[in-house]
C-alpha positions as CSV (number, residue, x, y, z in Angstrom):
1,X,-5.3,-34.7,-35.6
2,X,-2.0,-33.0,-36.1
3,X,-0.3,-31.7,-32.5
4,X,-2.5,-30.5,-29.6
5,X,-1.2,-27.7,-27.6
6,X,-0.3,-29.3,-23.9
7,X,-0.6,-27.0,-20.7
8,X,2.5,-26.8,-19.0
9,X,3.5,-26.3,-15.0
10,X,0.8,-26.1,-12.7
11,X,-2.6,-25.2,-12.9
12,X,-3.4,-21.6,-11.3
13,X,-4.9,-21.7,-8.1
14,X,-8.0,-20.0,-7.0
15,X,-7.8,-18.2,-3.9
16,X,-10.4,-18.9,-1.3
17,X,-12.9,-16.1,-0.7
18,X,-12.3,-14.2,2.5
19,X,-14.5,-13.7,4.6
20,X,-16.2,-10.8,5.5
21,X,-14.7,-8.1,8.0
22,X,-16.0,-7.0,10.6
23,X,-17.3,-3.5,11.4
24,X,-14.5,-3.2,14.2
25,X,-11.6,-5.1,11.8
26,X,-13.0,-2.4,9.7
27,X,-12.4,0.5,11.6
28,X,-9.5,-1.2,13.0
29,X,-7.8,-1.1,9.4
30,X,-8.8,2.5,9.0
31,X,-7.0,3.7,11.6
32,X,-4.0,1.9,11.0
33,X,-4.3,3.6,7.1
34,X,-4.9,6.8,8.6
35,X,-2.1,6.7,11.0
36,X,0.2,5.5,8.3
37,X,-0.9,8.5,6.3
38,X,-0.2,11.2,9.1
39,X,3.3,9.8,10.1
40,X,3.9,10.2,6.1
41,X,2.4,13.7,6.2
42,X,4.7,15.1,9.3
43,X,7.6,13.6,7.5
44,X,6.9,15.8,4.3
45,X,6.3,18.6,6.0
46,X,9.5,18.6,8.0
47,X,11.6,17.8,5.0
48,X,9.7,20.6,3.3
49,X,10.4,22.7,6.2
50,X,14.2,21.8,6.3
51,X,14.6,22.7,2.4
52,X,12.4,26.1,3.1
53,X,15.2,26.9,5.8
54,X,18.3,25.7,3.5
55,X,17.0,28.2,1.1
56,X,16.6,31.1,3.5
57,X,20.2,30.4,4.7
58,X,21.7,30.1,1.3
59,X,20.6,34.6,0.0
């Protein structure tokens, strides 16, 4: 009957479940977020330091 649309390229694929983490993988990836986080943190507040000094230099 008349023209069908045709799918083209590949069909998506479906990503296997993972499995479960542990309590310790867990943890483990919660640390590694929170130590992320706090290297991020002393950077800011150094570069907010630095400006804070520019700006008392600078009157």
């Amino acid at each position: 009957m008349g023209l069908e649309d045709k799918k083209k390229g590949r069909k998506p694929r479906v990503p296997k479940p993972k499995p479960p983490k542990t309590r310790e993988e867990e943890l483990l990836d919660r640390i590694q977020y929170l130590e992320a986080e706090n290297e991020y943190l002393k950077k800011l507040s150094a570069l907010v330091a630095e400006r804070e000094k520019r700006e008392r230099r600078n009157r």
